[in-house]
C-alpha positions as CSV (number, residue, x, y, z in Angstrom):
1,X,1.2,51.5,-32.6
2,X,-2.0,51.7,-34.4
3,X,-0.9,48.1,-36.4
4,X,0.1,46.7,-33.4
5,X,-3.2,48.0,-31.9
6,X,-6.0,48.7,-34.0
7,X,-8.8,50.2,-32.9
8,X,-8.3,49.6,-29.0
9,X,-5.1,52.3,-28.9
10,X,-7.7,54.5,-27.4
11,X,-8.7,52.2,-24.5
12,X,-5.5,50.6,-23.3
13,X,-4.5,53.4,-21.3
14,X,-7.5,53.6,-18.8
15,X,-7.0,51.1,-16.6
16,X,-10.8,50.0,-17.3
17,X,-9.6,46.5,-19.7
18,X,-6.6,44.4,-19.7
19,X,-4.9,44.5,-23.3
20,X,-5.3,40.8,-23.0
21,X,-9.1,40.9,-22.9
22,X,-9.2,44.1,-25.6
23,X,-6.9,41.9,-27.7
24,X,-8.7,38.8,-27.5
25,X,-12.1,40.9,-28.5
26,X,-10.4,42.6,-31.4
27,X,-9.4,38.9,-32.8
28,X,-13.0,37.8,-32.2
29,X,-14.0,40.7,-34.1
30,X,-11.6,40.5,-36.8
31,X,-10.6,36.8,-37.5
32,X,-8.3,37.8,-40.0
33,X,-6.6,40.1,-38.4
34,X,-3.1,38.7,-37.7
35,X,-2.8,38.0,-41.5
36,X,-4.4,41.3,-42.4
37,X,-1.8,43.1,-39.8
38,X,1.3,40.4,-41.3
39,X,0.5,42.2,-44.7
40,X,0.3,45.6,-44.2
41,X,3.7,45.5,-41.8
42,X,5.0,43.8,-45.2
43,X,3.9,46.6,-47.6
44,X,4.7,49.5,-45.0
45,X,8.6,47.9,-43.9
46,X,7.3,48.2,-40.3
47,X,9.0,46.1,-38.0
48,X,7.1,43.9,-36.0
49,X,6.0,44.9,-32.6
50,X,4.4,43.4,-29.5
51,X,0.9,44.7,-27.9
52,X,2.9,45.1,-24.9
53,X,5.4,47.4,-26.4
54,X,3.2,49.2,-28.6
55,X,1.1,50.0,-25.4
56,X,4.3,50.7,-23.4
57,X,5.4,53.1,-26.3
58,X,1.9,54.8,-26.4
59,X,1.9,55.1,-22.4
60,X,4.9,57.1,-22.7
61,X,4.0,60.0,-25.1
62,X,2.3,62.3,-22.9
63,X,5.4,62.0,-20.6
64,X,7.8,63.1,-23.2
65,X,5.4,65.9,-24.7
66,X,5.6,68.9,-22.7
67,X,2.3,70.4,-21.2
68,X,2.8,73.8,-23.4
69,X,2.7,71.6,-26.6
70,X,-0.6,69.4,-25.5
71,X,-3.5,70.2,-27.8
72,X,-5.8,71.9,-25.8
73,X,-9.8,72.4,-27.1
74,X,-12.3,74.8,-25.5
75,X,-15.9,74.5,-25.7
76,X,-18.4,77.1,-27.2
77,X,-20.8,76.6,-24.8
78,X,-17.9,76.4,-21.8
79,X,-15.5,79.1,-22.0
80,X,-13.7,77.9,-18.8
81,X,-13.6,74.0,-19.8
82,X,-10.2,73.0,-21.5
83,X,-9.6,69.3,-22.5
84,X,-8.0,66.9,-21.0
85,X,-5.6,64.8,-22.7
86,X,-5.3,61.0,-22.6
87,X,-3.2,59.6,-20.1
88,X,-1.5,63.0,-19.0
């Protein structure tokens, strides 16, 4: 997931920007970056996968985690706050 989505895994799950315009942005960004990603699928034997099924995939792991094994953070200064994971 994080080849087939560099640097924008964190935002695709919001709702806030299509992966079309986050991926467009990233390339922008990084004109390179189909090569750069070609090479290190190479030198890792990853197959290759689609934006849309790496953000599928990443959609998905909140569902199959249960609640009991979610990392969970408390604050100093907020004993009562816990945090919220992505996409839960």
């Amino acid at each position: 997931m994080l080849v087939a989505l560099p640097t924008i895994w964190h935002d695709v799950g919001g709702g806030r920007h299509s992966l079309e315009d986050l991926l467009r942005e990233l390339e922008e960004d990084f004109p390179d970056l189909a090569t750069d990603r070609d090479r290190l699928r190479d030198a890792l034997d990853l197959p290759a996968t689609a934006s849309e099924q790496a953000r599928e995939r990443l959609l998905a792991l909140p569902a199959e985690t249960r609640s009991a094994e979610m990392p969970r953070a408390r604050f100093d200064d907020e004993p009562d706050s816990e945090y919220e994971p992505y996409w839960a």
